[in-house]
C-alpha positions as CSV (number, residue, x, y, z in Angstrom):
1,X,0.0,0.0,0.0
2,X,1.3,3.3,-1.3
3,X,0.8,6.3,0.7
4,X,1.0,9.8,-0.3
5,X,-0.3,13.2,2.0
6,X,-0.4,16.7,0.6
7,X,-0.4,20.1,3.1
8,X,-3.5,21.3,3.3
9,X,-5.1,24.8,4.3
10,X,-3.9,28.5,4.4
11,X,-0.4,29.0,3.6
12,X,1.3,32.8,3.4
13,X,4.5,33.9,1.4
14,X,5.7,37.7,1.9
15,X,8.0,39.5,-0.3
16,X,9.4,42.6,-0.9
17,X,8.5,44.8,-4.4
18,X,10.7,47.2,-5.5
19,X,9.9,50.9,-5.7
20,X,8.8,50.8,-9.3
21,X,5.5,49.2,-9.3
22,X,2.2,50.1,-9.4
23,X,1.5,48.5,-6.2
24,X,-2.7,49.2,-6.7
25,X,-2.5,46.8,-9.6
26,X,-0.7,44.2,-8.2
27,X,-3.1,41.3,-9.1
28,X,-2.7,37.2,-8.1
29,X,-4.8,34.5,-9.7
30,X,-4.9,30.8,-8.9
31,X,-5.8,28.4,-11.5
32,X,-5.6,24.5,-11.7
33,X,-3.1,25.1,-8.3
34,X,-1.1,27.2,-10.4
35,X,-0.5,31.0,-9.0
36,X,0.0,33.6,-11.3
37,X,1.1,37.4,-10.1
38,X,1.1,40.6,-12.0
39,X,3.3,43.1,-10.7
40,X,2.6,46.2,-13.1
41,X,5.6,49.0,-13.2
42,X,4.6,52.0,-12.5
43,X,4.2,55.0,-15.1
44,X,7.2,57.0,-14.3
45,X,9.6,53.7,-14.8
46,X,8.1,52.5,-18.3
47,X,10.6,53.0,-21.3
48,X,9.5,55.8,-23.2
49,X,9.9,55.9,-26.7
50,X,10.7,59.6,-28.1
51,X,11.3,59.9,-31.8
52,X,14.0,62.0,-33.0
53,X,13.6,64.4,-36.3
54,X,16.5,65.9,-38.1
55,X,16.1,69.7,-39.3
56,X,18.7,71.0,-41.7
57,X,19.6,74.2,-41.3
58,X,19.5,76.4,-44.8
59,X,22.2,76.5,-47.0
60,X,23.8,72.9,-45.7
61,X,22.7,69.4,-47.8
62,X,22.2,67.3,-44.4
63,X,25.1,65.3,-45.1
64,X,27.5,64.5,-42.6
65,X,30.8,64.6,-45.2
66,X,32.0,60.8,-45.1
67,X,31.5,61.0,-41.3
């Protein structure tokens, strides 16, 4: 006879987020006995993309002379 027991009942796991999340959107979800967290970064730590335009200045052809 083969016996096998599992822990069962409430279990708690702390940890620390760093300062760059949005700690209001922080969501978990269990499914299937598989937990899933979403820890969001906050707006002021996102990449931000920031496209760059060239102006040429009158009288010069916007080359850069074999530079």
């Amino acid at each position: 006879m083969r016996r096998s027991t599992r822990r069962t009942g409430a279990f708690e796991f702390r940890l620390r987020l760093p300062g760059d999340v949005d700690a209001e959107k922080v969501t978990a979800e269990m499914s299937a006995g598989v937990l899933t967290v979403t820890v969001p970064k906050a707006e002021g730590a996102k990449p931000r993309h920031i496209q760059i335009t060239e102006s040429s200045e009158s009288g010069e052809s916007g080359e850069s002379g074999g530079r």
